[in-house]
N, C-alpha and C positions, 0 to 999 in steps of 0.2 A: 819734287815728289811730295806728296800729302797723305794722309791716312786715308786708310780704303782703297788706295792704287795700286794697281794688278802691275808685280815688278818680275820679269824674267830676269837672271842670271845665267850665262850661257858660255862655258870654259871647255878648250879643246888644249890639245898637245902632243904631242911625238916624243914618246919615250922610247931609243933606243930602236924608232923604224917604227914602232908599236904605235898606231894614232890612240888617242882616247878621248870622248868628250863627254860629257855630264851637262846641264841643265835644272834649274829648278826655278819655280813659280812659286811665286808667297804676294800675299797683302799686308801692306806697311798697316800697323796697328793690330793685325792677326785677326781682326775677323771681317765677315764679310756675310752679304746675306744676297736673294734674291737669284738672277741669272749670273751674276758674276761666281756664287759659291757655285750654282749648277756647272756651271764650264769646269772649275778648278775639279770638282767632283766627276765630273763625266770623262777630265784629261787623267787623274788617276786610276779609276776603274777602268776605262780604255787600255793602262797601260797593264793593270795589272793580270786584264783580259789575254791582253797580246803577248806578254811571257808567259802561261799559261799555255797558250796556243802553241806557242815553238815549238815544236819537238820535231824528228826525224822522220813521223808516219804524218805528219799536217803538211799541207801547200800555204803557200804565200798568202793566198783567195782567201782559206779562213780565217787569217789573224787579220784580214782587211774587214773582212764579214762580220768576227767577234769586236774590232773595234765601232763599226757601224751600229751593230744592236748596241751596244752599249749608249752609243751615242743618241740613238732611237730613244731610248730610255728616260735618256734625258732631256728630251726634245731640244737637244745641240746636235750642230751637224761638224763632222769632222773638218780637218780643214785641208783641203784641195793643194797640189803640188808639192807633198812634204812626202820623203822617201826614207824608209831606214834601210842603212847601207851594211852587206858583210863587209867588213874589214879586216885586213891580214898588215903585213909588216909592209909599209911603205904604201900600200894603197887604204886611201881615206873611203873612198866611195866605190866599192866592190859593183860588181856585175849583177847578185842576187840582190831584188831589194823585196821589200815590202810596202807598197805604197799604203799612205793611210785614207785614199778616198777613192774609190773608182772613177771613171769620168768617161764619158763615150768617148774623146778624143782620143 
């Protein structure tokens, strides 16, 4: 790795039945400029879009919809076959998800 390299970090685990996993994106050297900042910018407002969006009276559609505009935004486009899963005790990957990109298929 070198300065200016887009580095994911990515930790999961079961505690107690309980899954949990976290992620996070940084560039070695801390900064960055051009389409590489757009992305890292457009993946945080996407996210902080889509917790926003959660709640009880929302569907799945508009936190898919609110991460698109955002991504619109930032002329990046999401990225295709990534799902966030409800999770309970023992299951990782629940039945509700939220996909992050629509796709005719």
């Amino acid at each position: 790795m070198k300065t200016e390299d887009l580095v994911k970090i990515d930790l999961g685990a079961h505690i107690d039945g309980f899954p949990a996993s976290c992620a996070h994106s940084f560039v070695i050297g801390g900064k960055t400029k051009g389409k590489q900042a757009d992305v890292l910018m457009a993946a945080w407002t996407a996210f902080q879009a889509a917790t926003r969006t959660i709640k009880p009276e929302n569907t799945n559609q508009m936190v898919t919809a609110g991460i698109q505009a955002v991504c619109t935004d930032f002329e990046v486009e999401p990225l295709q076959g990534v799902l966030s899963h409800k999770t309970k005790k023992h299951l990782n990957d629940g039945n509700e998800v939220i996909i992050n990109k629509e796709t005719p298929e």
